[in-house]
C-alpha positions as YAML, in Angstrom:
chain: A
units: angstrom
residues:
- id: 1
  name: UNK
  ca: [114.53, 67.90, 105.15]
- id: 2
  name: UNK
  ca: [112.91, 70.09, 107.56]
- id: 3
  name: UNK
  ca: [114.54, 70.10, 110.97]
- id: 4
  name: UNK
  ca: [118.14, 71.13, 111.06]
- id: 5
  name: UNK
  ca: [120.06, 69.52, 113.59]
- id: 6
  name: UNK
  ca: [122.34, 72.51, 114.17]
- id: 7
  name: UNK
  ca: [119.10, 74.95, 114.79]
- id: 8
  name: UNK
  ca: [117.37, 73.54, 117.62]
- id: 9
  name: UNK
  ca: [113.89, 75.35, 117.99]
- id: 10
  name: UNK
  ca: [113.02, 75.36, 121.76]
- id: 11
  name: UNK
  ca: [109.29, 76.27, 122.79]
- id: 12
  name: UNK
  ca: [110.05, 79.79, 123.59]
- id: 13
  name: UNK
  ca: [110.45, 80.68, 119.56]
- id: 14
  name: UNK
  ca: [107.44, 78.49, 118.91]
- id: 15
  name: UNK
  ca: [105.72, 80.66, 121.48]
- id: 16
  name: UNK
  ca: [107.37, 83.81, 119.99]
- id: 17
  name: UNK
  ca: [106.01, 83.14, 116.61]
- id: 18
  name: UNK
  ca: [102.31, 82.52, 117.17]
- id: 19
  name: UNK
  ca: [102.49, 86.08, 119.05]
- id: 20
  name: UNK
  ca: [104.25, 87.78, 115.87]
- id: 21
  name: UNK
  ca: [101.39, 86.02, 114.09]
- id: 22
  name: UNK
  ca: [98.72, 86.86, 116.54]
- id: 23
  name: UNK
  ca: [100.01, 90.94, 116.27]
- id: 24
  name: UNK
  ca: [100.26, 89.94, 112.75]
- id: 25
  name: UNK
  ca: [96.57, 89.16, 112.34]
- id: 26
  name: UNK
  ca: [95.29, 91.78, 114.88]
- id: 27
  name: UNK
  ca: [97.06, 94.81, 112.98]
- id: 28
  name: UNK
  ca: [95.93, 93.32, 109.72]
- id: 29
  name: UNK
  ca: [92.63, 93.56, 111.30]
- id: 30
  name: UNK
  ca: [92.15, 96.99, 112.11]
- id: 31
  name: UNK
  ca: [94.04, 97.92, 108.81]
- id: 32
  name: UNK
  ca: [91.02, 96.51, 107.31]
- id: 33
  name: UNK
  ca: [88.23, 96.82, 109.76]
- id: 34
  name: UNK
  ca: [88.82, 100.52, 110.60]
- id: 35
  name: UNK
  ca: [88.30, 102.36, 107.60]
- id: 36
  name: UNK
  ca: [85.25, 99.89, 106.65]
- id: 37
  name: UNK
  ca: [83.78, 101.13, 110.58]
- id: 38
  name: UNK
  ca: [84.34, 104.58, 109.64]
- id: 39
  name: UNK
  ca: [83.03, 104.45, 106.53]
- id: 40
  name: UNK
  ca: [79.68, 102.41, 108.06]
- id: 41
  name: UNK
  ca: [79.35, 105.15, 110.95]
- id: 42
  name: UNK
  ca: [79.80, 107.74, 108.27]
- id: 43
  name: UNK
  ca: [77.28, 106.06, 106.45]
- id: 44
  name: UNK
  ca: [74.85, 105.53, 109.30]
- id: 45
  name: UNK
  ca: [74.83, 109.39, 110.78]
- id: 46
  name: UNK
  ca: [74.14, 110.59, 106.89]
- id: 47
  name: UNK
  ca: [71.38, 108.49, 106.78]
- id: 48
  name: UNK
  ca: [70.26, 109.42, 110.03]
- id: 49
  name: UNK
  ca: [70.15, 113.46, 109.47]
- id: 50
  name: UNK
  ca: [68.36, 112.73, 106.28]
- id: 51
  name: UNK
  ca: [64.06, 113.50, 106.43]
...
């Protein structure tokens, strides 16, 4: 179970994966956070201009 002996995982892929995960997480980020900041600034200057 688990650990195969013929696939040895050396530090360098453990490394590699929490970057794909990092990139992962950032990009999932701004897919998210983005459109919500545009929205809010959109949001903000229309209620600004208004008397």
């Amino acid at each position: 179970m688990g650990a195969r002996p013929d696939l040895p995982s050396p530090p360098a892929s453990k490394a590699m994966d929490d970057l794909l995960t990092r990139i992962i997480v950032v990009l999932a980020w701004f897919a998210i956070g983005l459109p919500v900041m545009q929205w809010a600034f959109r949001e903000a200057c229309a209620w600004g201009e208004r008397p």
